[in-house]
C-alpha positions, 0 to 999 in steps of 0.5 A: 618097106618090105614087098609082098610077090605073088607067084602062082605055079600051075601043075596038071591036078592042082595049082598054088600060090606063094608069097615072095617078101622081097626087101627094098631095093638097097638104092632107096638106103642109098637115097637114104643115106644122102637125105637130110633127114639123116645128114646132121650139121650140128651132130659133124659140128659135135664131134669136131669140138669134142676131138679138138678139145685138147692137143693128141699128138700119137702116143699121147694121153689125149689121144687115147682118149680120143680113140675111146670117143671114137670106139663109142660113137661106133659101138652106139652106132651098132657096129662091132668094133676093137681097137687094135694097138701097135708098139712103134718108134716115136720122137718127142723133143727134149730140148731146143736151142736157136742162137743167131749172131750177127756182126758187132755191134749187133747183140746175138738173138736167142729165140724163144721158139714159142707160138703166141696165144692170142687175146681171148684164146679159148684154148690158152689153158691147154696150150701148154699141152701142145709139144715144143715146135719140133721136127720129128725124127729129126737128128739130135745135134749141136751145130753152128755154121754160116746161113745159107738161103735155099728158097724151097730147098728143092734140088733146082733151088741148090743148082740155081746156088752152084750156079751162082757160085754159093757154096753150102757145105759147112753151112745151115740152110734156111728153106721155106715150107710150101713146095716139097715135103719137109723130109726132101728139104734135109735130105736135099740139104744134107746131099749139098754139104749142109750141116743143119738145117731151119725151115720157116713159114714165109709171110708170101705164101702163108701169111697173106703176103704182108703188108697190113693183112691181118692174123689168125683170129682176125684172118684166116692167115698164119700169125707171125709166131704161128709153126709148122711141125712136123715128120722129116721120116721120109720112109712109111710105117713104124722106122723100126720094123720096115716091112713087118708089123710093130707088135709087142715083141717083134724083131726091130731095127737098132737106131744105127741100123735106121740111119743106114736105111737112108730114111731119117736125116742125118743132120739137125733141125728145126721148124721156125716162125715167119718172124725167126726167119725174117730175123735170120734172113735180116743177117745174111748178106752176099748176092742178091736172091733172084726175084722169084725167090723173094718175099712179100712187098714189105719183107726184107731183101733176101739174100743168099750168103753163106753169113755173115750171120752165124746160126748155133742149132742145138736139138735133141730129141728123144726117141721111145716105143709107145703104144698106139691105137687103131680103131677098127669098125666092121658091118658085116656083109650079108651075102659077100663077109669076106669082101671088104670095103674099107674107109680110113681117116688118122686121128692124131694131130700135131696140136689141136687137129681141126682141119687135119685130121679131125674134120676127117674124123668127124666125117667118119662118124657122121658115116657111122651113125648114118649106117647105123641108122640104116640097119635100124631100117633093116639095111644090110651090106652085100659086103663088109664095111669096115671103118678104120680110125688110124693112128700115128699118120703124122709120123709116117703113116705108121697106124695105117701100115702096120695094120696093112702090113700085119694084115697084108694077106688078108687084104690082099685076097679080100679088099675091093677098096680102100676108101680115104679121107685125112682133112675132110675140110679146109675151104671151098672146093672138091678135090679128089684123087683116085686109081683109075678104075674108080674114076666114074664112081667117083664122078657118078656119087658127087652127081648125086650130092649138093654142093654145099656151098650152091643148092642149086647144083650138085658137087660135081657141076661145081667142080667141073667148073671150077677146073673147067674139066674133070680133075681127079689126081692119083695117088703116088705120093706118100701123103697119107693113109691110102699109101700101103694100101694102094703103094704097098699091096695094090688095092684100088683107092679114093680119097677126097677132101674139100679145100686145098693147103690151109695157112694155118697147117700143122700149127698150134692155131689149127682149132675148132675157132678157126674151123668154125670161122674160116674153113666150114662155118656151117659145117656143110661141106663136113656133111657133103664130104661125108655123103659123097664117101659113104655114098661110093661105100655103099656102092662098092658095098651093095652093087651086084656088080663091083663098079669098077672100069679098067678102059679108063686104067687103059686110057690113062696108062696110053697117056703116061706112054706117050708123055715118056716117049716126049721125054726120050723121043732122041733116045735109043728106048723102045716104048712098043712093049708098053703100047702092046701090053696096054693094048692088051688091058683095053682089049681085056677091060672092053671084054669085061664090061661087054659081060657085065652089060650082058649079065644085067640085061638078063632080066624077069623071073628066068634069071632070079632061078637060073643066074650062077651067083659064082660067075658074078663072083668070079667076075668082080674077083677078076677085077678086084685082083686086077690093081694087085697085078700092077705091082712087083714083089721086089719093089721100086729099086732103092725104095722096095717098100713100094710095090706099085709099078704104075704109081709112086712117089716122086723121088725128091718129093714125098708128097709128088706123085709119079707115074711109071715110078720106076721109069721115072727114076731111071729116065731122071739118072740116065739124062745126069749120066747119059751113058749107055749103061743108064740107058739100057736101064730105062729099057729094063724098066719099059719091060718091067712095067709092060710086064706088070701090065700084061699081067694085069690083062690076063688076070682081068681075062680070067684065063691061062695062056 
């Protein structure tokens, strides 16, 4: 595959001639890469089963052992990998107890709190290994009260209740899944009086809506027993050590000291069944729920109360510090070492993990074992690649943040780009999200790929249309692994899956049998997922020139103004120092491509000698470091583990994204208060954000002022 080059130099007496043996175009590995003869259907398939084999909850034996599978395929694949372990604050429940009384002659109802193994369930001999439904963090606590039905429990949901005269304080709120993140729903709970709170899985929106629609395994739907679990933790990383990296002897934060920190719920709860909740609902009487906040055609009228059904919720939980595992794979780069390209997916699952996270995690290996295939044929990256397994994402994104926290330099003076993917697979359709600059690449990679579900177009000729126009979401919510990364220290990011929400998430019927019925039957879109990740690694990995392109940053930023300015156009808030400081970056972005198109340009042997590798050094440094000025060393107010000024998650939702974080907040304060006082601080955030933008211009323009 190599290419001879024959050179011939003329001198006054004598001439000569030698050979220049020149490697394959780092292009023909890219064509490699997404060929079939080294894509693998059967190989994805593989290792989804082997993962899937037990349930590995964080800190669990089998997932350890999980993270051993893992450090082989990366080792055979020939690429040098460790695992590094963390000490964290985790959650198990201990014990669980749900009493629901009603008015006599109605004998009270104990719920057993199980899900269902089904006839022929191949996995019914380690179900036992699953934990106990459970929420984790959640506050230990034994309360009884009145129920009181929220919907979501969204902050509108309890306005809606204030404004029907339903009083929840002293009560125990029933909330659906399905709108917010969990963690919100307590938080918004405890903030309306509530003395605990149960959230169940409602037949509407994850059941099929009802009626004679068959289960999970004769439907994709959730079973009537079927749970959703999960973490109520609303912060990021280790809830211990906020800010710093939970190794073995590090400082740590006492259990009261964490509640302080206003990041764990301060009252009981529990996750509970379509079948519990139908129950529970069945006993509340009151005010009719308005229509909108009503079930499926053959579900009970719901009803607001507070009662007359009483609910005891006694929940304890035990908290300890167990050892988590990491495991990181590095390909180091030939001509840029010190240049990294990052890709990450979480290993851990509630139960058994087949869509989240460990079609991700058989994606992630598929990649390994094409790259090491690649080096056999004598591939080398330009810069490092680095392929992290992390731990510990379901309790809060806790493996991935400690490794940035502890690294947190590092990255930040090395990084290109964190690469994610979490649920590679649930069902049809790409979906991606991404920071601004990466935009085209992402675009340019799923051009390049076969949809897996049409050979006759490619991944994006499928998107496109089924959105009718290109959508890439951002990445402001704390949803996954990308989020000290991007949120934490500022570096640019992807991440991409095909399929959107499953019914049958967290649950204990999230295994390799529903995967191979439902989700990716073939295992087609495992490997196009795959492709398109490890393609837009490569890139980054082996371009000259680092593929990024900030007017599409620019663009966007002038469309966050102005949707602002929609929302404030009656108040005294100048938005002219945002519209001048992204001037400046569209200026500064326009220069920048306008030097790479020149330097490309310079083509023929002239430029083989002549070409100062340090100026393209210096250029793809000025715009890998661009993202890292967007952030702020003080943080969001009240929420300063957030660093990133542009996005961020929305303030009573988790897994929302925001944009301009901190102008959000302050806007949503300001319309409650309407003083002047709250006012002039949406001002203080215009400036504080324009600033983060200019300086983002200057470091892209690589020059002082």
């Amino acid at each position: 595959m190599f290419k001879a080059i024959a050179i011939t130099f003329l001198g006054l007496a004598t001439s000569f001639t030698f050979l220049l043996i020149s490697p394959p175009p780092k292009s023909s590995y890219h064509s490699l890469f997404t060929s079939p003869s080294l894509s693998d259907n059967f190989s994805v398939a593989n290792h989804l089963h082997t993962l899937t084999r037990r349930p590995h909850v964080a800190g669990s034996e089998a997932n350890a052992e999980a993270a051993a599978y893992v450090l082989s395929i990366f080792t055979s694949s020939n690429i040098q990998s460790h695992i590094a372990s963390y000490e964290v604050s985790l959650t198990y429940p201990v014990f669980r107890s749900l009493i629901l009384t009603r008015l006599p002659p109605e004998p009270p109802t104990t719920f057993n709190l199980c899900q269902e193994i089904y006839d022929g369930d191949p996995y019914a001999d380690v179900a036992d290994q699953v934990q106990p439904t459970f929420h984790a963090y959640a506050k230990s606590g034994n309360v009884s009260g009145p129920v009181v039905y929220v919907n979501y429990g969204r902050v509108e949901d309890y306005m809606t209740l204030k404004e029907m005269g339903v009083n929840v304080s002293g009560a125990i709120a029933l909330a659906k899944y399905g709108k917010i993140y969990r963690g919100d729903i307590l938080m918004t709970a405890y903030a309306a009086g509530a003395i605990g709170v149960l959230v169940y899985t409602d037949r509407k929106d994850y059941g099929g809506g009802g009626g004679d629609v068959r289960w999970f395994p004769d439907d994709k739907w959730i079973p009537p027993s079927g749970v959703q679990v999960g973490s109520v933790y609303k912060g990021i990383g280790d809830p211990t050590t906020p800010g710093w990296a939970s190794t073995r002897e590090c400082e740590r934060l006492s259990e009261e000291e964490v509640e302080k920190g206003g990041d764990v719920p301060l009252i009981p709860s529990l996750p509970v069944s379509a079948a519990d909740g139908e129950i529970i609902l069945k006993s509340i009487g009151g005010q009719v729920a308005n229509e909108d906040w009503q079930g499926s055609k053959d579900a009970p009228i719901y009803r607001l109360g507070p009662g007359p059904g009483i609910v005891n919720l006694n929940y304890t939980g035990k908290q300890f510090i167990g050892t988590i595992q990491n495991v990181i794979g590095v390909i180091e780069g030939a001509e840029e070492p010190d240049r990294f390209v990052i890709l990450g997916n979480h290993r851990d699952a509630w139960t058994f993990g087949a869509v989240d996270p460990n079609s991700g995690t058989a994606a992630l290996l598929e990649i390994a074992e094409r790259l090491g295939k690649l080096q056999k044929k004598g591939w080398k990256p330009r810069r490092t690649i680095v392929l992290c397994n992390w731990d510990a994402e379901e309790y809060g994104l806790i493996g991935s943040t400690e490794w940035v926290e502890e690294n947190r330099e590092t990255l930040a003076s090395r990084a290109v780009a964190y690469l994610n993917v979490d649920s590679a697979v649930s069902g049809p359709g790409f979906h991606a999200s991404a920071t601004p600059q990466l935009d085209e690449l992402l675009k340019r990679a799923t051009q390049q790929v076969q949809d897996p579900d049409n050979s006759s177009q490619t991944i994006y000729d499928s998107w496109v249309s089924s959105n009718n126009s290109l959508l890439i979401e951002r990445l402001g919510e704390g949803g996954s692994d990308f989020a000290a990364f991007v949120q934490h220290v500022g570096i640019p990011a992807v991440a991409m899956s095909y399929g959107g929400g499953y019914p049958v998430y967290h649950s204990m019927y999230d295994d390799f049998i529903w995967m191979e019925k439902y989700g990716d039957p073939m295992f087609r879109r495992h490997v196009a997922v795959a492709s398109v990740w490890g393609l837009v690694a490569l890139w980054l990995a082996d371009e000259e020139f680092l593929p990024y392109n900030y007017l599409s940053y620019a663009q966007e930023l002038q469309t966050y103004t102005k949707d602002i300015g929609d929302r404030i156009s009656d108040k005294n808030v100048s938005l002219t120092p945002l519209f001048e400081s992204i001037e400046e970056l569209e200026k500064a972005a326009t220069t920048v491509n306008n030097q790479i198109k020149e330097m490309k340009e310079r083509k023929g042997l002239a430029s083989i000698w002549n070409k100062d590798p340090l100026k393209v050094r210096e250029l793809n440094d000025r715009q890998m470091m661009t993202e890292r000025a967007f952030t702020d060393r003080d943080g969001l107010s009240r929420r300063p583990w957030y660093k990133h000024l542009i996005y961020g998650p929305s303030e009573h939702d988790d897994y929302g994204s925001s944009f301009f974080p901190g102008i959000d907040y302050a806007i949503e304060k300001a319309k409650t208060l309407n003083t002047a006082e709250t006012w002039h601080l949406v001002q203080r955030e215009v400036w504080k954000v324009s600033r983060a933008i200019r300086h983002a211009s200057l470091v892209l323009k690589g020059e002082l002022t």
